[in-house]
C-alpha positions in Angstrom: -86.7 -64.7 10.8 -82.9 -65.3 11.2 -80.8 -64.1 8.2 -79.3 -67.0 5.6 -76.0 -68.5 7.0 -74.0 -67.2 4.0 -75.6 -64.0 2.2 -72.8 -63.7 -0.4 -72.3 -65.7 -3.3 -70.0 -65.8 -6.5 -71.6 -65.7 -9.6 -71.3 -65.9 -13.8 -70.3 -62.2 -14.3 -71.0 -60.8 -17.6 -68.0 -59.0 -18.9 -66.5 -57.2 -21.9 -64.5 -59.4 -23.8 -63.0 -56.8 -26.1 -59.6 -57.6 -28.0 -57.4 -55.7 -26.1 -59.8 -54.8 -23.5 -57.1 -55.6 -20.6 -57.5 -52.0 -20.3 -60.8 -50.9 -20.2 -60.3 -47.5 -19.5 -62.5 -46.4 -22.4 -65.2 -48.4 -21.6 -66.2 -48.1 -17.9 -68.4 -45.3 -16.7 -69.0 -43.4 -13.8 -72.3 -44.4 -11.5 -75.1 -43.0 -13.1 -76.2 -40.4 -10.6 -73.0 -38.5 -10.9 -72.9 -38.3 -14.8 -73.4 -34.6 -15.7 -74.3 -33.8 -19.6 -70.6 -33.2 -20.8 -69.5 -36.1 -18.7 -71.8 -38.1 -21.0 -71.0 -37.0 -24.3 -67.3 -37.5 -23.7 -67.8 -40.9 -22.3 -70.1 -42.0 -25.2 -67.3 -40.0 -27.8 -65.0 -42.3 -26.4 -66.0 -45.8 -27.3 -68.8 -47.0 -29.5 -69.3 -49.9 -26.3 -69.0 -47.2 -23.5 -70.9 -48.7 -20.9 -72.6 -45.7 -20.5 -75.2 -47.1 -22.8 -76.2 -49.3 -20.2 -75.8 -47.1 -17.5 -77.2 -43.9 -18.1 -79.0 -44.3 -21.5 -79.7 -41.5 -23.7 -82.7 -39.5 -23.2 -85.6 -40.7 -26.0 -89.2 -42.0 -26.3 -87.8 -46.2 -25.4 -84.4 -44.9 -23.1 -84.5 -48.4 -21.7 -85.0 -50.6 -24.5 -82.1 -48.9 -25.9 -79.8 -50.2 -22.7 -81.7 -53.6 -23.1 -81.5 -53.6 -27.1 -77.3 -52.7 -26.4 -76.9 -55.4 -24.0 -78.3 -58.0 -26.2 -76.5 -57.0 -29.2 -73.3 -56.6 -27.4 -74.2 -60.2 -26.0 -74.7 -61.1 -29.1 -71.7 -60.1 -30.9 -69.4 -61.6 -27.9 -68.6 -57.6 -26.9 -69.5 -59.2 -23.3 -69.9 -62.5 -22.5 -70.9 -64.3 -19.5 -68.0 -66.4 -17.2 -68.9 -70.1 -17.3 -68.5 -70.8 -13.8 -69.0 -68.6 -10.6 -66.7 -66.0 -9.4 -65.6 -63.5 -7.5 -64.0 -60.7 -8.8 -62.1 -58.3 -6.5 -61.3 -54.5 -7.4 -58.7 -53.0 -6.4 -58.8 -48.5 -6.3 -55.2 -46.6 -6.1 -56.0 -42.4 -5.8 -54.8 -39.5 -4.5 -56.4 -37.4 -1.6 -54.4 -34.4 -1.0 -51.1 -35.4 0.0 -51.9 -39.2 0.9 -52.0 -42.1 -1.5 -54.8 -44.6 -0.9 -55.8 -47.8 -1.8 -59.2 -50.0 -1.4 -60.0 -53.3 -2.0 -63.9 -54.9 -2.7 -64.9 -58.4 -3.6 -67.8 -58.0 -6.1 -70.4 -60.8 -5.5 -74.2 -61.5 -5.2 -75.8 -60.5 -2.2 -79.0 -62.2 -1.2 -81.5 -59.7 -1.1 -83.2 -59.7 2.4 -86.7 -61.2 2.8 -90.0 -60.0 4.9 -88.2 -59.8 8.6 -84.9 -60.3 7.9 -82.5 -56.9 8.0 -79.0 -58.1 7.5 -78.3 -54.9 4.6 -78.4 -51.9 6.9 -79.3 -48.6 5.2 -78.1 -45.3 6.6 -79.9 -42.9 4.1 -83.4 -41.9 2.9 -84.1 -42.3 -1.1 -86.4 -40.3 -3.4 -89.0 -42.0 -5.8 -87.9 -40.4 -9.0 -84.0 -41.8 -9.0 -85.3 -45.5 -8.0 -88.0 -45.7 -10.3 -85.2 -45.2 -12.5 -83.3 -48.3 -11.4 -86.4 -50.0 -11.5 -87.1 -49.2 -15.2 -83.3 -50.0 -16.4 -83.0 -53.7 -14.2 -86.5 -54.0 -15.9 -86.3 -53.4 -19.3 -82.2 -55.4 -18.9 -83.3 -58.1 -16.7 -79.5 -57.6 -15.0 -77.8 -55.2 -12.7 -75.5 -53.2 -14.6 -73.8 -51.3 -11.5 -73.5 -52.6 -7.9 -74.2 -51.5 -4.8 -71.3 -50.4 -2.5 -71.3 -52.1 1.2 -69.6 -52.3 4.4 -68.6 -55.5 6.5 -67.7 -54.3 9.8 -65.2 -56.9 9.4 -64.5 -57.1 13.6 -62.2 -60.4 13.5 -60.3 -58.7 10.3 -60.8 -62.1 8.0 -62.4 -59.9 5.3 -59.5 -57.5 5.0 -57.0 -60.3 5.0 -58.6 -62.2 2.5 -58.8 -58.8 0.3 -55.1 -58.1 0.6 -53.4 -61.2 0.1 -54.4 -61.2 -3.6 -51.5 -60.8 -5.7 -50.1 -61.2 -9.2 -51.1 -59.1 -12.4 -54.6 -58.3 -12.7 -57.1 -59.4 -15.5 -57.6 -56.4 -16.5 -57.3 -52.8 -15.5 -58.4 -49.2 -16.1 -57.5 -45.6 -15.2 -60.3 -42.4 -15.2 -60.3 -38.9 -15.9 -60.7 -38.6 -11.9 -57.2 -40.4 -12.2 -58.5 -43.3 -10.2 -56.5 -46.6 -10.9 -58.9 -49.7 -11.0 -57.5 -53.3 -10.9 -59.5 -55.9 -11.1 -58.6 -59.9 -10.7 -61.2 -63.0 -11.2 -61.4 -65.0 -8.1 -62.3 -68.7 -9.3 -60.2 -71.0 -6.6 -63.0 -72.9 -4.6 -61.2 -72.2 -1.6 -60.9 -68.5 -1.6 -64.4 -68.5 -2.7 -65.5 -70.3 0.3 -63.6 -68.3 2.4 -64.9 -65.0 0.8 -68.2 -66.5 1.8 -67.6 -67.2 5.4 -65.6 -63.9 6.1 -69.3 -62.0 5.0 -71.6 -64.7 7.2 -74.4 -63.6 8.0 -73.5 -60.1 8.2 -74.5 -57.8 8.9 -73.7 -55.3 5.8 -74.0 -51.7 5.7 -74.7 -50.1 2.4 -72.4 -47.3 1.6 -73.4 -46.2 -1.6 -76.4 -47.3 -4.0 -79.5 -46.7 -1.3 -81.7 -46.2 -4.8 -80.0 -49.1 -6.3 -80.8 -51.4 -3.3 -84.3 -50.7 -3.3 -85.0 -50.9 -7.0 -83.5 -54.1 -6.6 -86.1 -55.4 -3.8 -89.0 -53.7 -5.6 -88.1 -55.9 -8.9 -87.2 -59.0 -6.5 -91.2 -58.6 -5.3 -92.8 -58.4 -9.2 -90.4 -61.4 -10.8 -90.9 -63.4 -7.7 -94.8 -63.1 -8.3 -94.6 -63.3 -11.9 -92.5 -66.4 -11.5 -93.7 -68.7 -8.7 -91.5 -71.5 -9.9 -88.3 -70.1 -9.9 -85.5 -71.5 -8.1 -84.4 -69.7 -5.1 -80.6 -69.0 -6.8 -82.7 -67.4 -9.7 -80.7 -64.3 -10.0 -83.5 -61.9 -9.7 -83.2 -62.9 -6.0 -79.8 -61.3 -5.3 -78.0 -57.6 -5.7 -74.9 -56.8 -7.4 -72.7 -55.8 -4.6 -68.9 -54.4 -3.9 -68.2 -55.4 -0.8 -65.4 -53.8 1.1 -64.3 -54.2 4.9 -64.6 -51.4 7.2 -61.2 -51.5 8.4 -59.6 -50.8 5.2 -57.7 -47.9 5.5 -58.8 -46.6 1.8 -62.7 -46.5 3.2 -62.6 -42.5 2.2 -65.5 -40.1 3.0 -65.3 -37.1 1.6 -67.4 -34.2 3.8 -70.4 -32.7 1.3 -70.2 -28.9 1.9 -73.2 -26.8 2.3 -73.4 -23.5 -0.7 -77.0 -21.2 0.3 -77.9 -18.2 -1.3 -80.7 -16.6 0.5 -82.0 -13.1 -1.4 -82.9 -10.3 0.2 -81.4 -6.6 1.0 -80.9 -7.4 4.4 -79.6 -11.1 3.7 -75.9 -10.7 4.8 -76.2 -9.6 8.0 -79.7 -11.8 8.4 -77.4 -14.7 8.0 -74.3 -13.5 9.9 -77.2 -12.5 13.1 -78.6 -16.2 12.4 -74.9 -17.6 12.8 -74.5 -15.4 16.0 -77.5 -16.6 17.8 -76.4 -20.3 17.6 -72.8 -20.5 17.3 -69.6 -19.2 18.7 -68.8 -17.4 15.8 -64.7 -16.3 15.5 -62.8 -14.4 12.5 -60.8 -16.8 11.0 -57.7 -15.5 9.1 -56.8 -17.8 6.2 -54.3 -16.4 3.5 -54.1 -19.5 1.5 -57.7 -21.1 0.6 -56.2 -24.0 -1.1 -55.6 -25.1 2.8 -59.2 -25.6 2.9 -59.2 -29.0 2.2 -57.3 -29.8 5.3 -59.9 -28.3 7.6 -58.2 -25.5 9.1 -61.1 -24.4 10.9 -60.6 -27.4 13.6 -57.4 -26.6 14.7 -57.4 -25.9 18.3 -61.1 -26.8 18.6 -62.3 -30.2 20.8 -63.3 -32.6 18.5 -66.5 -32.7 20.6 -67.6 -29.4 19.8 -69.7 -29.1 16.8 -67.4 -27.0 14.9 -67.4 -25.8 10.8 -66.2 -23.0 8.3 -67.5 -20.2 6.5 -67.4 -18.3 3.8 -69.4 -15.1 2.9 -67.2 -13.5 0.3 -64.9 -10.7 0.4 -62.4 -12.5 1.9 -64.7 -12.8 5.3 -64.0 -16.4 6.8 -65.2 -17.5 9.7 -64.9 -20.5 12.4 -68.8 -21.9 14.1 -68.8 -23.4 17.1 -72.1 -24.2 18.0 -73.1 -23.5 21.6 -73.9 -26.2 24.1 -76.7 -24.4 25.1 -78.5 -24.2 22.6 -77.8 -27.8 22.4 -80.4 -30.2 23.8 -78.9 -34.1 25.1 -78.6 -36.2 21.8 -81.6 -38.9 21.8 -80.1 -40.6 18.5 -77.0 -41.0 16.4 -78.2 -38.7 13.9 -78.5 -35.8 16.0 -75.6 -36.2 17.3 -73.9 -35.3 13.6 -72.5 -32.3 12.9 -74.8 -31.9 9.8 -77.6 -32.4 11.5 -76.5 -29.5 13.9 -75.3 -27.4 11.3 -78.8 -28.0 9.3 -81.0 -27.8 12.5 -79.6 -23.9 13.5 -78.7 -22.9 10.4 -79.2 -24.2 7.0 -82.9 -25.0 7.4 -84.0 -21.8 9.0 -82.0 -20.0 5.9 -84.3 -22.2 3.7 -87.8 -22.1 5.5 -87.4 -18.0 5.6 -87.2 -18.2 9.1 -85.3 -16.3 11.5 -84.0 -16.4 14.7 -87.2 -17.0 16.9 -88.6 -14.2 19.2 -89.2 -14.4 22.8 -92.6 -14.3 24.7 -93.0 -10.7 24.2 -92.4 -10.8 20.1 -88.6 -9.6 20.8 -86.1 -10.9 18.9 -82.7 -10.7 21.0 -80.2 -8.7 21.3 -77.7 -10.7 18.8 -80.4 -11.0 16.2 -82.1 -7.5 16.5 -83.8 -7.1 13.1 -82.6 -9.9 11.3 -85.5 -12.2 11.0 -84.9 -13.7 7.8 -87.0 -13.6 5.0 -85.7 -15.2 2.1 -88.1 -16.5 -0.8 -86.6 -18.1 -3.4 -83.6 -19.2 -1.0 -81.4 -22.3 -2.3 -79.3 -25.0 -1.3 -76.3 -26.2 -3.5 -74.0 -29.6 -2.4 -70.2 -29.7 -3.3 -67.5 -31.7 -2.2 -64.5 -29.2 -3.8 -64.0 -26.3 -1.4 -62.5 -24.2 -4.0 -65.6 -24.7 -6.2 -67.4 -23.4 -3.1 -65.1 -20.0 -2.6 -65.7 -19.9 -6.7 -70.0 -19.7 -6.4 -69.6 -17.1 -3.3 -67.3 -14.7 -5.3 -69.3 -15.1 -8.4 -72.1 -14.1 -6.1 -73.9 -17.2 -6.7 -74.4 -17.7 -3.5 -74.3 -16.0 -0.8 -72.7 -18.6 1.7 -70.3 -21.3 1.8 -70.2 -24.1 4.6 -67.7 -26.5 5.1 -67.6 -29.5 7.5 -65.4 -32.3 8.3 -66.3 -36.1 6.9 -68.9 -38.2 8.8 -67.0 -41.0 10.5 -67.4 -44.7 9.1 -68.3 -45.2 12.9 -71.2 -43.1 12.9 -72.3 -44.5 9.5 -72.6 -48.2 10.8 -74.0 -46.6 14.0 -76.8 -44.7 12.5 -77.5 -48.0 10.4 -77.7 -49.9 13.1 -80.1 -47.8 14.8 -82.4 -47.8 12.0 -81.8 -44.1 11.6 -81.7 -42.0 8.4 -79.2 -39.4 8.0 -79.8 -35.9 6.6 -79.3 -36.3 2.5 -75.8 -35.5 1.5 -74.2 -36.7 4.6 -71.8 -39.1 3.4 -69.9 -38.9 0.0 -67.8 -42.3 -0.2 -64.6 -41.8 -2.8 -63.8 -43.0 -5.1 -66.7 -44.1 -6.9 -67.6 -47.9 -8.0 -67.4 -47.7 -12.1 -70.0 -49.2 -13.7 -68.9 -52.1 -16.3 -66.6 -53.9 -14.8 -68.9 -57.0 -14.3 -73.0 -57.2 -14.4 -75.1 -59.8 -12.8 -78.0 -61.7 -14.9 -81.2 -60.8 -12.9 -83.6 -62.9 -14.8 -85.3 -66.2 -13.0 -82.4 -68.3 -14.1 -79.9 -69.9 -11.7 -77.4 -67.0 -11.0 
């Protein structure tokens, strides 16, 4: 079945309508899945309408009648109110990374959610049933989508971008967070840039970034309201997804590389690992007197960027440069294994985990590299950080007992792998900054969105 002409849509955003809530840097929250416990007591310290009620309600025997009991009261008491005609309503990010200083733009609309056959929102990761039975619960018990999903228009004509960047003018409200993220937002009402919005998207297709759980949470609820409401219109808005949607060509499209901390216990564990490293990988001494360099990926200078190529860190000071061996390196049979964390995790990280070591010959040997190193590591664990400092930190506390950096998946491979209707390895992409949460929600009920 072909995809809709036009899968994006404006819509009645629901909003905070705070006096003096140009600046809602109070109020928004972080997406839930990156909220730690301090993070939410300071948020919820900061505002008695932190949106963090909605988002990440507190722990209790009813957590998501609370969200649903705050949204209505809040609706209620004119805290938010709902636009009275469709919008779009475009978001604007200004950070820092490093030395450079970045900005993105995303439109935030309603994306059709895709029907039995039609695949015009492209995944690129795996989810887990725990996190989107979460989603489920909260859309649920809110009947709305309090935080989009994050996609990708690959944008090839450039009319998406275009359209992004010619806004102009002071903003309709704006916010800065502790991350020191600046986010701008403007209401797009002119029927002509809204029609234009439209035809820029098409048919897609769009590839989702962030908010895989999200997404599906969002089908899963589509399937129950739909059957629990055979009458409703198809623009009820229980049919669509809150979305961000940004083109791949903007030059603020930021992935941060996920880095790889393992601790593996055992007497013989250090050298286990550095045998392990040996018997895959070019393995070189790499001299670095200022760690704070880390975060420009010394380890690739004078490397091929073909090679599969990554640091490490085993305390004491000992760095080193992997370069895994063609070799050992079978021809690629999909975008995925093509990845450097799927090499990484194929020869290394997973045969730290499993307790497995470097695999003996025919006659039980294990070679010459590798003598006596078989791992055996019970208990071994795998940590995800995008801070390379924070990494250095957990191998000198002894933590753990390795450190592994890599460079940022390419937005190329990203679309590619989505395309292909391949999954990455979890924590392969980490796309900065994140989307707050309250800037606009969508009504998901079976009413006309």
């Amino acid at each position: 079945m072909a995809g809709p002409v036009t899968i994006l849509s404006p819509f009645r955003g629901i909003r905070y309508q705070l006096a003096g809530a140009e600046d809602l840097s109070d109020l928004l929250a972080p997406p839930y899945d990156i909220i730690s416990e301090e993070m939410h007591a300071e948020l919820l310290a900061r505002h008695p309408h932190s949106f963090v009620r909605l988002e990440l309600p507190e722990d209790g025997e009813d957590r998501y009648g609370q969200a649903a009991a705050f949204l209505s009261s809040w609706l209620a008491e004119g805290v938010l109110t709902r636009d009275p005609e469709p919008a779009f309503y475009l978001l604007e990010q200004e950070f820092q990374v490093a030395d450079r200083r970045l900005r993105r733009r995303g439109v935030f609309g309603l994306v059709r959610l895709p029907g039995e056959g039609e695949n015009y929102v492209l995944p690129h990761e795996g989810t887990l049933p725990a996190p989107k039975a979460d989603r489920l619960q909260l859309i649920r018990a809110c009947r709305a989508m309090t935080s989009p999903i994050l996609l990708m228009h690959e944008d090839a004509d450039a009319a998406l971008i275009h359209l992004l960047n010619e806004v102009a003018g002071e903003p309709d409200a704006a916010a800065q967070d502790s991350a020191g993220v600046a986010h701008r937002v403007w209401v797009l009402r002119e029927e002509d840039r809204k029609q234009a919005l439209c035809a820029a998207v098409g048919p897609g297709p769009l590839f989702i970034a962030d908010g895989h759980h999200r997404f599906e949470a969002a089908i899963a609820y589509r399937n129950e309201t739909r059957e629990a409401n055979p009458e409703a219109p198809p623009e009820a808005g229980f049919n669509y997804a809150l979305a961000l949607v940004t083109s791949a060509k903007d030059d603020g499209l930021e992935i941060f590389p996920t880095h790889r901390l393992v601790s593996c216990p055992g007497e013989n564990a250090p050298e286990a690992i550095k045998a392990l490293m040996r018997e895959h990988f070019e393995v070189h001494e790499w001299p670095l007197p200022d760690p704070t360099s880390l975060g420009r990926q010394p380890w690739l200078e004078g490397t091929s960027p073909d090679r599969h190529v990554f640091g490490a860190y085993c305390g004491d000071g000992s760095y080193y440069v992997l370069i895994a061996r063609d070799d050992i390196l079978p021809p690629p049979a999909s975008v995925v294994e093509r990845l450097d964390v799927s090499v990484l995790h194929r020869y290394l990280v997973d045969p730290m985990l499993s307790g497995s070591g470097p695999a003996p010959d025919a006659d039980g040997r294990v070679s010459h590299d590798s003598q006596g190193a078989a791992l055996s590591c019970p208990g071994a664990r795998l940590r995800y950080v995008t801070d390379e400092q924070q990494a250095i930190a957990a191998v000198d506390r002894g933590d753990y007992d390795l450190s592994l950096f890599l460079r940022p998946t390419r937005i190329s491979d990203v679309i590619a792998a989505a395309r292909a209707g391949e999954r990455m390895p979890g924590k392969s992409t980490y796309f900065y900054p994140k989307v707050p949460a309250g800037i606009v929600i969508s009504d998901a009920s079976p009413e006309p969105r």
